[in-house]
PAMI-51557 format. One record per atom (N, C-alpha, C, O): residue number from 0; residue in three letters; atom name; y, z, x. Coordinates in pm, 1 decimal, m for minus. Each point is the difference from the previous one (the first is absolute). Last residue first. Example, Ala and Ser with C-alpha at 12.3 -4.5 7.8 and 13.67 -1.06 7.14 Angstrom:
2
(1,"ser","N",(m225.0,708.0,1285.0));
(1,"ser","CA",(119.0,6.0,82.0));
(1,"ser","C",(109.0,73.0,m77.0));
(1,"ser","O",(110.8,16.9,50.9));
(0,"ala","N",(m682.8,m23.9,m21.9));
(0,"ala","CA",(119.0,0.0,m89.0));
(0,"ala","C",(120.0,0.0,90.0));
(0,"ala","O",(m1.9,66.5,103.6));
END
This chain:
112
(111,"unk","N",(13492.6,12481.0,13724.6));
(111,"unk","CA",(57.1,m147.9,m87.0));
(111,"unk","C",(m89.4,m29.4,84.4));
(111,"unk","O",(m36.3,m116.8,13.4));
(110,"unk","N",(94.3,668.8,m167.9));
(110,"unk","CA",(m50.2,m127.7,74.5));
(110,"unk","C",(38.1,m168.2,m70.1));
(110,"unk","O",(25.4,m38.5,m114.1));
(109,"unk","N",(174.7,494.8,m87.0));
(109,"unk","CA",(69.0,m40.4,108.7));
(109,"unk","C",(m95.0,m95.6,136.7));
(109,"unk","O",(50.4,m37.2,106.0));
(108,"unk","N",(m200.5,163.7,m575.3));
(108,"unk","CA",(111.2,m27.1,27.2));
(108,"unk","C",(70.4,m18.2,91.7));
(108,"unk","O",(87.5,m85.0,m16.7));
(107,"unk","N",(m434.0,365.1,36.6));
(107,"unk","CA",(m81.6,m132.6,m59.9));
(107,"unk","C",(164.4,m111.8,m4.7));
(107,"unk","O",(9.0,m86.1,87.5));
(106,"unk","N",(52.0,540.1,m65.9));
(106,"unk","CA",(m26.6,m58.4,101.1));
(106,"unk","C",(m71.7,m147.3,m16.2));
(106,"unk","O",(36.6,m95.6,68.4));
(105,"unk","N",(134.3,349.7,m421.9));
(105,"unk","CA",(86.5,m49.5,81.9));
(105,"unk","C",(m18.7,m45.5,135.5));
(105,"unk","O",(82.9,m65.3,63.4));
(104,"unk","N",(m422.8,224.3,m335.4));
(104,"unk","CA",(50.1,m133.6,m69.3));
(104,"unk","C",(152.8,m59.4,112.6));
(104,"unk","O",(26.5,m111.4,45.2));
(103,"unk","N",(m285.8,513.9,11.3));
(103,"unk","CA",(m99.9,m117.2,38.9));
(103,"unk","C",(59.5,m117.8,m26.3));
(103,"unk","O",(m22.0,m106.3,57.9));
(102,"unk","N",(262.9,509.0,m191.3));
(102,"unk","CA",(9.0,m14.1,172.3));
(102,"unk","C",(m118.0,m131.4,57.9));
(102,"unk","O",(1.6,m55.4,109.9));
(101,"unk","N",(35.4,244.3,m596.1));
(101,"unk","CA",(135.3,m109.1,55.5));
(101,"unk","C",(m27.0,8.7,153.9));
(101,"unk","O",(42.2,m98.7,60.3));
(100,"unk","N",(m386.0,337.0,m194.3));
(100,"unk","CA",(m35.2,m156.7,m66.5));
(100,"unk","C",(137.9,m67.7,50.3));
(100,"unk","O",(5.2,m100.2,71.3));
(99,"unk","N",(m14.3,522.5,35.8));
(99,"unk","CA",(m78.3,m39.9,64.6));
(99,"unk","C",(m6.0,m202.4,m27.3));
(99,"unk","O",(3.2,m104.1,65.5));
(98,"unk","N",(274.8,498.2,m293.1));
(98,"unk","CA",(28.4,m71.1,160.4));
(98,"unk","C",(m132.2,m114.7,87.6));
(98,"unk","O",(13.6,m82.8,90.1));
(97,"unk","N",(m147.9,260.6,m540.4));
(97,"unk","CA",(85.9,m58.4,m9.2));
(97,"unk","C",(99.7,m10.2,89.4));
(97,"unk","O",(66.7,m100.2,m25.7));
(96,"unk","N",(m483.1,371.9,38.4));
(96,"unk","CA",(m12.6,m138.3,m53.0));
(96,"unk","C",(114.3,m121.8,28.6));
(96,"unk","O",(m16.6,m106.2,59.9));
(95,"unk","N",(6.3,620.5,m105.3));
(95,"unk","CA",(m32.3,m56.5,150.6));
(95,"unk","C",(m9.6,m169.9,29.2));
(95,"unk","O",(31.9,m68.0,97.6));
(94,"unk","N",(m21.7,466.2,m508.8));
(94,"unk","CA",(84.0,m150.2,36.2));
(94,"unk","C",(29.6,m49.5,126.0));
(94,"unk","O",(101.2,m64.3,27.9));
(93,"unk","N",(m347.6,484.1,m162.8));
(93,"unk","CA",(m48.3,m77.4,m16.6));
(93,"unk","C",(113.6,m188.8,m9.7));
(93,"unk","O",(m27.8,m119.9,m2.6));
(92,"unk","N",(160.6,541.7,155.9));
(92,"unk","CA",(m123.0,m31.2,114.9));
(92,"unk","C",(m45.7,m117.8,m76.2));
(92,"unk","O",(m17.6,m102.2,66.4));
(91,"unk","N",(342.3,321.2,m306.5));
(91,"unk","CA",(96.3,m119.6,97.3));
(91,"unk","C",(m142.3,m39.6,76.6));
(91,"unk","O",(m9.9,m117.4,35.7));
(90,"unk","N",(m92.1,412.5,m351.4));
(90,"unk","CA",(70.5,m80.2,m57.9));
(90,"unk","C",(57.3,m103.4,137.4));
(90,"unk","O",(6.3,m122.9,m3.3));
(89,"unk","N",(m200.4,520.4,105.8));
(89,"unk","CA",(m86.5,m68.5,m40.7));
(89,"unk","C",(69.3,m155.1,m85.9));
(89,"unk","O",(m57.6,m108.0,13.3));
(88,"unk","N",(341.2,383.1,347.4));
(88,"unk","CA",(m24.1,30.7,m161.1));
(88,"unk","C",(m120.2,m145.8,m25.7));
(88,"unk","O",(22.6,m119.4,19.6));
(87,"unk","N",(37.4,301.7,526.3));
(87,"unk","CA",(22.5,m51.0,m134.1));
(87,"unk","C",(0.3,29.2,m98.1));
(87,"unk","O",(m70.6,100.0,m13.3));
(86,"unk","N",(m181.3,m4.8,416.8));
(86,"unk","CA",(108.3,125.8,m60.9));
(86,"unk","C",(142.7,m53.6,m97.2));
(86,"unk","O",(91.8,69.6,m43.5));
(85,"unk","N",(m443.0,m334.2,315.7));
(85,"unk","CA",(m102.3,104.6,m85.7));
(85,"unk","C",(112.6,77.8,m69.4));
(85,"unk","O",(m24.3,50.4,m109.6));
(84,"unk","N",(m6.8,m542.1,321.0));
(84,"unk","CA",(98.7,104.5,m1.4));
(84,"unk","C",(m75.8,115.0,m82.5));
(84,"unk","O",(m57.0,m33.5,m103.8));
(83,"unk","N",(m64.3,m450.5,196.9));
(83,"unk","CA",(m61.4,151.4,96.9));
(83,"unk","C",(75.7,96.3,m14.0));
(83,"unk","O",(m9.6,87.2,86.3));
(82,"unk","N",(161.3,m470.8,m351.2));
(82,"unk","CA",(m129.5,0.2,m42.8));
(82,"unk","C",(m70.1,73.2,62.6));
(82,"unk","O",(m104.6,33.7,m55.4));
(81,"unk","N",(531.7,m102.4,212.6));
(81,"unk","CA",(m17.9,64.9,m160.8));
(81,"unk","C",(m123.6,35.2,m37.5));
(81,"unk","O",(m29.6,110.1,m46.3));
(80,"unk","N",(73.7,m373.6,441.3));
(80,"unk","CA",(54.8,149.0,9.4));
(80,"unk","C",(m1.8,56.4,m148.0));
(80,"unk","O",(m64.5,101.4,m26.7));
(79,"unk","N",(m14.4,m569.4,63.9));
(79,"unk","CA",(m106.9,127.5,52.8));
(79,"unk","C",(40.9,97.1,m0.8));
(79,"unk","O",(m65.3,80.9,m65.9));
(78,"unk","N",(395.0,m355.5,m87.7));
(78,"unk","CA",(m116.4,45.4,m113.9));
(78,"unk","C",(m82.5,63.6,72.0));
(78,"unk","O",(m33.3,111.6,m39.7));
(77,"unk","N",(362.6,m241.1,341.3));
(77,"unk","CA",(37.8,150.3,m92.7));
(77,"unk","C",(m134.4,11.5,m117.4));
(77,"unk","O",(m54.7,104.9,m33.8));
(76,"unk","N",(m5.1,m488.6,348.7));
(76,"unk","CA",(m13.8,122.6,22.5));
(76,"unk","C",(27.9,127.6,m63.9));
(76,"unk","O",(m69.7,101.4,m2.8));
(75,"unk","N",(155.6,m519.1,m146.0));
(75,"unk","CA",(m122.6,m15.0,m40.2));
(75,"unk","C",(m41.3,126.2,122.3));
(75,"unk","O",(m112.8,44.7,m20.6));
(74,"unk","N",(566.0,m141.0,m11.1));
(74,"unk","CA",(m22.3,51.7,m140.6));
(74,"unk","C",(m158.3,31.7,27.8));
(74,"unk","O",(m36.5,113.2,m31.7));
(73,"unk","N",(182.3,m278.6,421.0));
(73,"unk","CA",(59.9,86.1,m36.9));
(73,"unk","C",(m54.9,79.7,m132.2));
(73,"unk","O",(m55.3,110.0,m1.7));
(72,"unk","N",(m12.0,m553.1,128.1));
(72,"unk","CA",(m85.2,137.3,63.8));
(72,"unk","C",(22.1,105.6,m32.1));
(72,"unk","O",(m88.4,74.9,m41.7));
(71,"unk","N",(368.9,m444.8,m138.1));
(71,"unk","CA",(m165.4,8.2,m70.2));
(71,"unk","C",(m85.1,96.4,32.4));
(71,"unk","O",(m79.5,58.7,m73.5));
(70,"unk","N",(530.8,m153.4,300.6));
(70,"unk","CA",(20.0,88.6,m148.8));
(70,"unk","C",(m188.1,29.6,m68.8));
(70,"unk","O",(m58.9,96.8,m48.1));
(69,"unk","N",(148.3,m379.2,431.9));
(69,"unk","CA",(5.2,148.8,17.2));
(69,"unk","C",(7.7,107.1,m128.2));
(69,"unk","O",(m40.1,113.5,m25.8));
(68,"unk","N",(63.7,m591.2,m24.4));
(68,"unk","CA",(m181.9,60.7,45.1));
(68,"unk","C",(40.8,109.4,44.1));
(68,"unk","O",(m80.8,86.9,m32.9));
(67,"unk","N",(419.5,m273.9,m142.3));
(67,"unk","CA",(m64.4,26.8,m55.8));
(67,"unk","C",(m133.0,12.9,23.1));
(67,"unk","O",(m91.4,26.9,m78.0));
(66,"unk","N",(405.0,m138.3,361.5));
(66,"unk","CA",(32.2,132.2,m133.4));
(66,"unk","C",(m52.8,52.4,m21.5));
(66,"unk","O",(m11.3,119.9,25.2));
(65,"unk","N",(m78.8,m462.2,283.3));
(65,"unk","CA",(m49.0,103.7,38.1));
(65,"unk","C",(67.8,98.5,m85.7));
(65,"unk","O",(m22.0,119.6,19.0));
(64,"unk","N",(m78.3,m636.6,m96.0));
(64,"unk","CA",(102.3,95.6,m82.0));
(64,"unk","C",(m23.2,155.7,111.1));
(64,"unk","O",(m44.4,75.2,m86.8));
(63,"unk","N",(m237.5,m476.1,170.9));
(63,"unk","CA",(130.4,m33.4,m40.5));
(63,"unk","C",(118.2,64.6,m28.4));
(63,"unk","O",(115.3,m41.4,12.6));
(62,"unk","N",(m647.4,81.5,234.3));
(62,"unk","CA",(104.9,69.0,m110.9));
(62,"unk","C",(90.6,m119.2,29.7));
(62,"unk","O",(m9.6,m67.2,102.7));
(61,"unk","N",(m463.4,m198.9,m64.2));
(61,"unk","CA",(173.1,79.4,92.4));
(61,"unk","C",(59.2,86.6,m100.9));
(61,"unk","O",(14.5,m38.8,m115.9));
(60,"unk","N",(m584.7,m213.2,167.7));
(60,"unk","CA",(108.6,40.3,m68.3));
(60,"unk","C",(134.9,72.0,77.8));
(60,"unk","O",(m8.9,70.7,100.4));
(59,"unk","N",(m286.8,m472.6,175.0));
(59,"unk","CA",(3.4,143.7,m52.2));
(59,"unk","C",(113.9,50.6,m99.9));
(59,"unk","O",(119.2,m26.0,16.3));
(58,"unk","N",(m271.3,m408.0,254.4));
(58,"unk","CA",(m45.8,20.1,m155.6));
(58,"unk","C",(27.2,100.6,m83.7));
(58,"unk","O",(m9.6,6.1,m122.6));
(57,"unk","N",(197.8,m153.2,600.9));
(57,"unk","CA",(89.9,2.7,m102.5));
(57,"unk","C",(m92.7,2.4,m130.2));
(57,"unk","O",(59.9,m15.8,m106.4));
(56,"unk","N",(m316.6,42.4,486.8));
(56,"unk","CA",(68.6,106.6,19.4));
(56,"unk","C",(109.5,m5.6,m137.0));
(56,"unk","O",(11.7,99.9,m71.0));
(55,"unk","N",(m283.3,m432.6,197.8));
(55,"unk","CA",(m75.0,88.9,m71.5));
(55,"unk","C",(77.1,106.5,m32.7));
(55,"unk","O",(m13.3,58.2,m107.7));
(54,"unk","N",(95.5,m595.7,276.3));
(54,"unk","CA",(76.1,144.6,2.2));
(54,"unk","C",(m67.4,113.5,m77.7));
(54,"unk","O",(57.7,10.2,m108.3));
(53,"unk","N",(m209.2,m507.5,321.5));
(53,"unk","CA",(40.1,80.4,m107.7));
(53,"unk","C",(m2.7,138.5,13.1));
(53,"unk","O",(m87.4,74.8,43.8));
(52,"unk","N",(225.9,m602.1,179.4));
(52,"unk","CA",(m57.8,169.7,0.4));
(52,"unk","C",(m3.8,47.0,m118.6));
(52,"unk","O",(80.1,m28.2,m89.1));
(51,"unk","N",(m221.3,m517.2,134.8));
(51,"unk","CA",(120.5,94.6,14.9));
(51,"unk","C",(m37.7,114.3,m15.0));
(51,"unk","O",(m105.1,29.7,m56.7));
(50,"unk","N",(m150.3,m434.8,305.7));
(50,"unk","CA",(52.6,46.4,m107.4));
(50,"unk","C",(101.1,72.2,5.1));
(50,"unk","O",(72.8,11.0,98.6));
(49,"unk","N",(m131.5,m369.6,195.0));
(49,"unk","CA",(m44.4,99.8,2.8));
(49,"unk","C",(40.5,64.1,m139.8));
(49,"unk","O",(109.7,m22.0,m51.2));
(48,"unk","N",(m55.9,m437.3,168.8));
(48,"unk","CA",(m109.7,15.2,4.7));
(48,"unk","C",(m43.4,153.5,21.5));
(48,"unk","O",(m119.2,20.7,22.8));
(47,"unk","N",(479.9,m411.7,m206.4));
(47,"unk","CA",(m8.8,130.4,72.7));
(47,"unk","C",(m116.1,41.6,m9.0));
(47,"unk","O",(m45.0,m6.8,m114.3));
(46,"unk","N",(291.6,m345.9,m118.1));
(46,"unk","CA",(m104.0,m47.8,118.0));
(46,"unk","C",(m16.3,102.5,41.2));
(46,"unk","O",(m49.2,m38.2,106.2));
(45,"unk","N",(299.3,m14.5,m445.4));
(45,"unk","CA",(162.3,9.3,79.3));
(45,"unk","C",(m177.4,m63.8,177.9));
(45,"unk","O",(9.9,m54.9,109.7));
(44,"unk","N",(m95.5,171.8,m601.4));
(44,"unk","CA",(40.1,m105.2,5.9));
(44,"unk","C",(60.2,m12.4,134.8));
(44,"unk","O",(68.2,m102.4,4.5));
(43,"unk","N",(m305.0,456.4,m39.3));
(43,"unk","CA",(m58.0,m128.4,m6.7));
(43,"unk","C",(43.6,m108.1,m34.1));
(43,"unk","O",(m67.0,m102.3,14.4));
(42,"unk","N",(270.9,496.8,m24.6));
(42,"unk","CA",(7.4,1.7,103.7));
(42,"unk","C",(m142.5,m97.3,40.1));
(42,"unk","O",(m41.5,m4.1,115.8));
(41,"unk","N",(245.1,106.2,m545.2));
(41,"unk","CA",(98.3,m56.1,75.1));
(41,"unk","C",(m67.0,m24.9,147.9));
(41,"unk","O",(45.2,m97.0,60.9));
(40,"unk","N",(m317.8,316.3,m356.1));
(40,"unk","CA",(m13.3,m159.9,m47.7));
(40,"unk","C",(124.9,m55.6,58.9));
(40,"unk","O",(3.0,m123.1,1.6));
(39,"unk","N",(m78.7,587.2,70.4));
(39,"unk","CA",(m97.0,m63.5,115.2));
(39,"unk","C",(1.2,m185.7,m115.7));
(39,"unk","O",(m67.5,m97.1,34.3));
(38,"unk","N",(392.9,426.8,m146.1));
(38,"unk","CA",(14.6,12.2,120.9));
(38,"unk","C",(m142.4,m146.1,29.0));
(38,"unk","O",(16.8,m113.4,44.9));
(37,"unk","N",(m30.9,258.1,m452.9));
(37,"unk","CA",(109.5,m110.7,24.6));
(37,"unk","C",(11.4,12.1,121.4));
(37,"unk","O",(m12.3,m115.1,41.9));
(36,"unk","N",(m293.1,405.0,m157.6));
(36,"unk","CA",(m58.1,m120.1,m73.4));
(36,"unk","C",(105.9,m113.5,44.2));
(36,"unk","O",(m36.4,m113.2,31.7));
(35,"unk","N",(126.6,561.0,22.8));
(35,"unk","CA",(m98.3,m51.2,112.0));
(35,"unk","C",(m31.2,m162.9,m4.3));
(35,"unk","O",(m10.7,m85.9,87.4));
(34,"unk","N",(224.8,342.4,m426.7));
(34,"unk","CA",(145.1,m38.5,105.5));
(34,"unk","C",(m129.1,m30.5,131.1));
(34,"unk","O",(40.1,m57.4,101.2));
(33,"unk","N",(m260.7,178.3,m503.0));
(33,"unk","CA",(28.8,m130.2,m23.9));
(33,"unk","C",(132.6,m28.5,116.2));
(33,"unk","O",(48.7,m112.5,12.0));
(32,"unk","N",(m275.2,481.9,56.2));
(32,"unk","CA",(m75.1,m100.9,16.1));
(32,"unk","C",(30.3,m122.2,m40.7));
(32,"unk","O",(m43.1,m103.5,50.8));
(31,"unk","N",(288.6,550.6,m115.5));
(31,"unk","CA",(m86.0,m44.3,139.4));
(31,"unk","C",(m22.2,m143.6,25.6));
(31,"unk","O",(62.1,m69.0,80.9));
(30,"unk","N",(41.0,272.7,m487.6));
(30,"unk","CA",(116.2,m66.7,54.7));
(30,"unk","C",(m9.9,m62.2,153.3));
(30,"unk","O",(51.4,m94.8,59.3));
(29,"unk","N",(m457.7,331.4,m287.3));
(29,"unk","CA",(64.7,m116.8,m50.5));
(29,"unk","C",(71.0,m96.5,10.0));
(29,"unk","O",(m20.9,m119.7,m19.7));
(28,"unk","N",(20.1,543.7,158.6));
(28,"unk","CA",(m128.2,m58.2,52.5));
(28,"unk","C",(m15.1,m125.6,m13.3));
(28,"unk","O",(m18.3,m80.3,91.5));
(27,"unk","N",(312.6,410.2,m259.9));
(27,"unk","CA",(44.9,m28.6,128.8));
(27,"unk","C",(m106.0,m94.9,60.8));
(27,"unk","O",(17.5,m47.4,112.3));
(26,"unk","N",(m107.0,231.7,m550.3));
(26,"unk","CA",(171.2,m120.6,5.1));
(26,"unk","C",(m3.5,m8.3,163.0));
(26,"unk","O",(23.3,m115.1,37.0));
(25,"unk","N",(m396.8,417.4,m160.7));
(25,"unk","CA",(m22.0,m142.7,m32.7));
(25,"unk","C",(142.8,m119.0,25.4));
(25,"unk","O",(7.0,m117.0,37.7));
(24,"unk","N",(70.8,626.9,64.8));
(24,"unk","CA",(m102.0,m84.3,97.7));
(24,"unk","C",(5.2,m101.1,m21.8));
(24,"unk","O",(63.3,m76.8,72.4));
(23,"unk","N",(178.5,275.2,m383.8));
(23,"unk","CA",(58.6,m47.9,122.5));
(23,"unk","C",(m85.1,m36.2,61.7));
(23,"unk","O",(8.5,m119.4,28.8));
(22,"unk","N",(m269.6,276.3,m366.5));
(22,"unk","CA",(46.8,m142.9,m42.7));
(22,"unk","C",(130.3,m37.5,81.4));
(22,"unk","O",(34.0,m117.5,m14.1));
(21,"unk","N",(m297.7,524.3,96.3));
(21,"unk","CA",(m46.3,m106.4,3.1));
(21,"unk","C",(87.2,m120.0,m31.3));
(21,"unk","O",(13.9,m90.8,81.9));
(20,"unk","N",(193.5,477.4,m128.9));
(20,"unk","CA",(m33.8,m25.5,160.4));
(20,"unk","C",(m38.2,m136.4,28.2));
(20,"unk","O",(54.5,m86.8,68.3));
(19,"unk","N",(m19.0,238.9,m498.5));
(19,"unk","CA",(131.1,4.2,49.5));
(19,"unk","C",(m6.0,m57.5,147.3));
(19,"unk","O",(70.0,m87.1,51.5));
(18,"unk","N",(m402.2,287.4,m248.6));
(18,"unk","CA",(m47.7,m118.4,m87.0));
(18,"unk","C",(140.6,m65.5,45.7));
(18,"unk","O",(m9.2,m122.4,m9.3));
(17,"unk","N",(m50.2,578.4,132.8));
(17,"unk","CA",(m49.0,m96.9,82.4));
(17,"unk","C",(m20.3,m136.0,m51.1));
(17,"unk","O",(m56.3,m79.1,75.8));
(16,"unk","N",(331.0,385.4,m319.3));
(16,"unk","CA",(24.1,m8.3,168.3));
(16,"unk","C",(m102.6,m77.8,67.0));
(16,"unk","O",(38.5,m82.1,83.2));
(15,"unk","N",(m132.2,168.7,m507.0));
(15,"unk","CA",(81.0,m77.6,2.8));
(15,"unk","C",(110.8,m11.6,121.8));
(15,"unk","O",(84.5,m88.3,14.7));
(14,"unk","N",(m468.2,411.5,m49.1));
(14,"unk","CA",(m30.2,m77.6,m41.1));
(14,"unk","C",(96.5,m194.6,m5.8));
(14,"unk","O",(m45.9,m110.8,27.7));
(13,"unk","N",(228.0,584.4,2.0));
(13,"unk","CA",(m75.8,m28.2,113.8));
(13,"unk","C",(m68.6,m138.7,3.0));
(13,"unk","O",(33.8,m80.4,86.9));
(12,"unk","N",(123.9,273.3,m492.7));
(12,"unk","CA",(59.2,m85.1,59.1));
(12,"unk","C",(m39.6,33.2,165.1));
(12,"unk","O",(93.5,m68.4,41.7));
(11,"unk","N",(m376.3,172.6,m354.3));
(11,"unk","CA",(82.0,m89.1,m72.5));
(11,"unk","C",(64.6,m94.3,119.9));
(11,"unk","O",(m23.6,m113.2,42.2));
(10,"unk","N",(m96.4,562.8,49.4));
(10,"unk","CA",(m157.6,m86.2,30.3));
(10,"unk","C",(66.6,m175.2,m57.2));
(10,"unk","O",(m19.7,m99.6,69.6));
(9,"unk","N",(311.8,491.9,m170.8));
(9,"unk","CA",(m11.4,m30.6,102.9));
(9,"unk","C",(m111.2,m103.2,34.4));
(9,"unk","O",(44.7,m103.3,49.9));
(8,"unk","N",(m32.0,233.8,m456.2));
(8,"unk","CA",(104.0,m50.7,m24.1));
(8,"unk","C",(15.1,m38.6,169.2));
(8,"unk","O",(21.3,m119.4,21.6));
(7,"unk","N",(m368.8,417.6,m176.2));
(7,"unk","CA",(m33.3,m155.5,m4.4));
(7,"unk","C",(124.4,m114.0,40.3));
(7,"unk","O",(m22.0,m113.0,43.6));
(6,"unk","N",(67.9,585.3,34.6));
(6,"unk","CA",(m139.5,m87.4,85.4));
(6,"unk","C",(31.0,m105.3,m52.4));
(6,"unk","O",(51.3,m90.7,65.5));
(5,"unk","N",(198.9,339.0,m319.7));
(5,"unk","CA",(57.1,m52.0,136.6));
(5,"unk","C",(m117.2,m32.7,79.4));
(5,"unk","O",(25.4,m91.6,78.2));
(4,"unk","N",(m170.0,255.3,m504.9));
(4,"unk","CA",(92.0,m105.3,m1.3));
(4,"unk","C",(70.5,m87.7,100.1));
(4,"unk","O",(19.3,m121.5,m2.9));
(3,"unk","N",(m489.0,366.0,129.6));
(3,"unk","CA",(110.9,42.8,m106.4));
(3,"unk","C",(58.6,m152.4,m17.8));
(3,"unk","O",(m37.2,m110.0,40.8));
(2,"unk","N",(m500.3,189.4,48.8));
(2,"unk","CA",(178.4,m58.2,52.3));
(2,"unk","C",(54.6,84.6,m94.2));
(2,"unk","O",(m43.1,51.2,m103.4));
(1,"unk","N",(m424.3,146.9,328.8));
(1,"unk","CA",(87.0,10.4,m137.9));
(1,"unk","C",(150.3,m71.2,20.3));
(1,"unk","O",(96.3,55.4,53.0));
(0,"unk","N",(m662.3,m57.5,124.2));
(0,"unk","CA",(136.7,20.8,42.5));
(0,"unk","C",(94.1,m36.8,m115.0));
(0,"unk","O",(m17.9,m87.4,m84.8));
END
C-alpha cells in the first residue's frame, strides 16, 4: 500500500488526537485521586466510618468549545467529500488532506 503525503500527514495528526485524549484521561485521573486522597484523610479525622463516592461519570472527556468541534466535523467531512468527489480537478482531489487534518486538530482543541 502506497502513503502519500496527506496519509501520512493525517495518520500524524490523528495520532495526536488521541495522545491528546490520553493524557486528559491521565490529568483527570490523577486529579481524581489525590481530591479522593484528601476527602477520605478529612473524613478519618472527623471518625467517619463510610467512605467517600466516587463519581465515574465526571472522568469523562467534555467539548468545551462546540466552535470548534463543529468547525472540526465539518472541515473533517468536506475533506471526505473531496476525497469521494470524482468530478473534481485532480489537483484539488488530491488535497483532501488538508480540511481534514485542521478539522482533527480543531477538534482535538475543543476537548478539556
Amino acid at each position: 500500500m502506497k502513503f502519500d503525503v496527506g496519509t501520512i500527514v493525517t495518520i500524524v495528526a490523528v495520532t495526536l488526537f488521541y495522545l491528546r485524549l490520553i493524557i486528559l484521561q491521565r490529568q483527570k485521573v490523577k486529579t481524581a485521586k489525590m481530591q479522593y486522597a484528601a476527602v477520605d484523610k478529612a473524613r478519618k479525622k472527623k471518625g467517619e466510618q463510610q467512605p467517600p463516592e466516587v463519581r465515574w461519570s465526571a472522568m469523562g472527556v467534555r467539548v468545551v468549545n462546540w466552535w470548534f468541534g463543529g468547525v472540526g466535523l465539518l472541515l473533517i467531512a468536506f475533506g471526505a467529500a473531496i476525497a469521494g468527489a470524482q468530478f473534481l480537478s485532480p489537483s484539488l482531489n488530491s488535497a483532501w488532506w488538508v480540511p481534514v487534518t485542521v478539522g482533527i486538530l480543531l477538534f482535538s482543541l475543543a476537548l478539556r
